[in-house]
Each structure stands twice: as C-alpha cells, then as structure tokens.
Backbone bond lengths (Angstrom), bond angles and torsions (degrees), N, CA, C in turn:
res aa  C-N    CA-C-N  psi(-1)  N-CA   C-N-CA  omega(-1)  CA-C   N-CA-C  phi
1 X - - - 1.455 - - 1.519 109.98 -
2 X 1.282 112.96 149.98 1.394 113.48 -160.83 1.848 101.97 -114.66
3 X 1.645 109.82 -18.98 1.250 98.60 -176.88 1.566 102.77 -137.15
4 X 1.452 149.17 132.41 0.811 145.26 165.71 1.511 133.88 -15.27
5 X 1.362 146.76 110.04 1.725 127.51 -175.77 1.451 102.50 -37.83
6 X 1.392 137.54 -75.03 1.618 118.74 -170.00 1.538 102.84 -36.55
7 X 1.107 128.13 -72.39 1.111 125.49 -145.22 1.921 112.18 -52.38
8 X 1.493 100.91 -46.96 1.551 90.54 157.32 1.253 128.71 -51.88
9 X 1.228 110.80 -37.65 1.367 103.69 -179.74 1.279 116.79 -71.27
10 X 1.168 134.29 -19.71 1.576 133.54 169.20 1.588 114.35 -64.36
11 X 1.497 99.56 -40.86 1.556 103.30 171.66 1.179 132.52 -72.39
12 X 1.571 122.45 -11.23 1.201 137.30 155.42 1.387 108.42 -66.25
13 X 1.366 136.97 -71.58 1.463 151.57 153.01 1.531 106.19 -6.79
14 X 1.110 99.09 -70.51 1.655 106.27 162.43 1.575 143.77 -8.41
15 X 1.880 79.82 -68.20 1.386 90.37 170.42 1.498 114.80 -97.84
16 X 0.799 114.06 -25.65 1.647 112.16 164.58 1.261 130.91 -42.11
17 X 1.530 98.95 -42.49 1.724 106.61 -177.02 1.794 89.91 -72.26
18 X 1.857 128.64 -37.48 1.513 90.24 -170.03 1.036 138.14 -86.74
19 X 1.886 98.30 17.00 2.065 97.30 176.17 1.551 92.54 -112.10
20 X 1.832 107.94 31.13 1.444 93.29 152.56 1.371 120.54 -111.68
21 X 1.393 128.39 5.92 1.119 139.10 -113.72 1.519 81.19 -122.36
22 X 1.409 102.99 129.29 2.077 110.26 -176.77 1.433 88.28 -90.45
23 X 2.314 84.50 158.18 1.109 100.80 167.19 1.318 120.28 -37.05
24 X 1.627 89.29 171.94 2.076 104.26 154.59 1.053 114.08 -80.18
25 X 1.454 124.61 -11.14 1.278 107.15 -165.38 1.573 103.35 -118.57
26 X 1.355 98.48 5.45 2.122 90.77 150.10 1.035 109.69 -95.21
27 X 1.502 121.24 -7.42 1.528 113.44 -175.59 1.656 112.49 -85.49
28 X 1.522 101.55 -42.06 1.567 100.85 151.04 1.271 106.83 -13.72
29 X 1.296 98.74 -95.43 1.554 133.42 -147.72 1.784 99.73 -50.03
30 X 1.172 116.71 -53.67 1.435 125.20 163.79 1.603 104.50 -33.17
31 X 1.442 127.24 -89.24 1.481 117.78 164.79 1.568 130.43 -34.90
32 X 1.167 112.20 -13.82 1.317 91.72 170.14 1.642 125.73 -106.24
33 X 1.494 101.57 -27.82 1.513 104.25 126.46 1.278 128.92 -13.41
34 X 1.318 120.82 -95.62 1.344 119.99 168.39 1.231 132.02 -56.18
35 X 1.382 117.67 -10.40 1.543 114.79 162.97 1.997 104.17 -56.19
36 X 2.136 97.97 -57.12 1.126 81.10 -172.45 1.891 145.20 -85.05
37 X 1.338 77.04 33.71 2.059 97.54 -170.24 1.409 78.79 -99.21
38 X 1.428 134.92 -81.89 1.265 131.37 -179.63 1.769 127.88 -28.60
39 X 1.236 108.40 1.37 1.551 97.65 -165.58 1.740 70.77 -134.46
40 X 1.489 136.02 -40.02 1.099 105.41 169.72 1.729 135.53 -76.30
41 X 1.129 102.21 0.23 1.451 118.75 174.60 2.056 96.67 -77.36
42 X 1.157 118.59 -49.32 1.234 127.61 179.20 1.246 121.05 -57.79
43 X 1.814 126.75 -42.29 1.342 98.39 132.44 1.527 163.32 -107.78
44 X 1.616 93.15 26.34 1.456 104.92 158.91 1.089 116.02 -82.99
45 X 1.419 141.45 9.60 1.520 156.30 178.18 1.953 93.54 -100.44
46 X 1.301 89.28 -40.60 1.926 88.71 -169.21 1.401 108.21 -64.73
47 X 1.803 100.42 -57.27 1.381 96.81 176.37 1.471 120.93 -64.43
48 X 1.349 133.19 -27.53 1.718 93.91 178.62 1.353 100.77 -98.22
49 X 1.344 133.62 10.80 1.579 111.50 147.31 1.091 125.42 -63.81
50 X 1.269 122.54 -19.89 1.563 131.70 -172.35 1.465 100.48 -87.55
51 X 1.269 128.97 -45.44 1.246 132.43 169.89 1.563 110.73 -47.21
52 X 1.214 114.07 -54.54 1.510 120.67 -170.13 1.662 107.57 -48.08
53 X 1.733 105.94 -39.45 1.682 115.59 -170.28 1.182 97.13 -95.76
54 X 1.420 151.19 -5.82 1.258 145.86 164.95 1.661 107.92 -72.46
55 X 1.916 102.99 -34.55 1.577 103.37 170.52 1.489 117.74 -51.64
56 X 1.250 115.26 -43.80 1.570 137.04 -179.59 1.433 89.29 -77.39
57 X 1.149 144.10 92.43 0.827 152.17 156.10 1.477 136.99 16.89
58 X 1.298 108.45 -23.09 1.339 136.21 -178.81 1.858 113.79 -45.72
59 X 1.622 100.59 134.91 1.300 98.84 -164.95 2.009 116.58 -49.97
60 X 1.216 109.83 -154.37 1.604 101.48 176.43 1.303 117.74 -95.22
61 X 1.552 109.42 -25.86 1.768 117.83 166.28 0.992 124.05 -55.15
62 X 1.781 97.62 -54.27 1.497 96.97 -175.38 1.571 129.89 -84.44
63 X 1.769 100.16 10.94 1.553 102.83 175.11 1.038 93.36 -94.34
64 X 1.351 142.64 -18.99 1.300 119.42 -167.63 1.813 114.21 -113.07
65 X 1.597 100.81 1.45 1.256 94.02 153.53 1.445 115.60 -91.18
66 X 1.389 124.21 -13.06 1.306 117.65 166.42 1.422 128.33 -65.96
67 X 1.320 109.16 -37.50 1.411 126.40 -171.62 1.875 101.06 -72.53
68 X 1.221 105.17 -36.90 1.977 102.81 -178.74 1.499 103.85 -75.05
69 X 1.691 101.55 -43.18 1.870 93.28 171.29 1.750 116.92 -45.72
70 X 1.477 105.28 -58.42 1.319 108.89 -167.13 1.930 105.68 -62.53
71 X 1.197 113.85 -50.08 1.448 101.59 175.90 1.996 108.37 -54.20
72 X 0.898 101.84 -59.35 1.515 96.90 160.10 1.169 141.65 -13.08
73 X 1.387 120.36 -71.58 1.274 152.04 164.92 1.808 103.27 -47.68
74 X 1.558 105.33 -55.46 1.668 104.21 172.64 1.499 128.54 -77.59
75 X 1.157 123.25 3.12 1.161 154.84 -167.01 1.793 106.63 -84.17
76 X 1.641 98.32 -76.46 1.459 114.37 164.60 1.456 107.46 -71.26
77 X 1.301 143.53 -31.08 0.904 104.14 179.78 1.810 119.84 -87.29
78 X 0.967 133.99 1.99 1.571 138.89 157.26 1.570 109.49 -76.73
79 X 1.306 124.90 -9.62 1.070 148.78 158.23 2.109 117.03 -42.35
80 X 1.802 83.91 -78.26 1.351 93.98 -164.03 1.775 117.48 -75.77
C-alpha cells in the first residue's frame, strides 16, 4: 500500500465535500445578508445606547453622538 487507510479516506472526503460545495453566488448573497444583520444590529446597539444617555438626561444630539462614539470606541478596540 502506498498510502495509509485514513489518508484515503480523507481523499475521498475531499472530493465529496467539492460536488457539495455552493455556488458563489449564494455565497454572495449569504454575505450580503450578513452585511445587512450586522449594520442592523449596529443600530439597534445605537438606539439603546442613545436611550441609555437620553436616561441621563442628556440632550438628543448629544446622546446620540455619545452612543456612536461609544460603539465606536468598542469597535476599534476588538479591533486592535
């Protein structure tokens, strides 16, 4: 024998997974999907931060420039 039993068997596995393997263009579509869950998560994150600084009394500008800073700020820092 020239190749180990696992090892065939991976190469079988192999090819199997690539006539399972979806288009590009559901995979597109998959990412852009998730682009738009991600940007709506971003502002349901905005709005109840903004809510939170509207609790604090703080006018409506400045909660919601606080609230984009602070998502901001957590953003880059999971970032770096």
């Amino acid at each position: 024998m020239d190749k180990p039993f696992s090892a065939r068997l991976l190469s079988a596995n192999a090819v199997a997974n690539i006539g399972d393997s979806k288009p590009v263009g559901e995979l597109n579509q998959f990412r852009r999907k998730s682009a738009v869950v991600e940007h709506f998560l971003y502002l349901e994150k905005l709005y109840l931060l903004t809510q939170e600084y509207l609790g604090l009394n703080l006018p409506l500008t400045d909660s919601l420039r606080a609230a984009e800073a602070d998502l901001w700020s957590i953003a880059h820092a999971v970032r770096t």
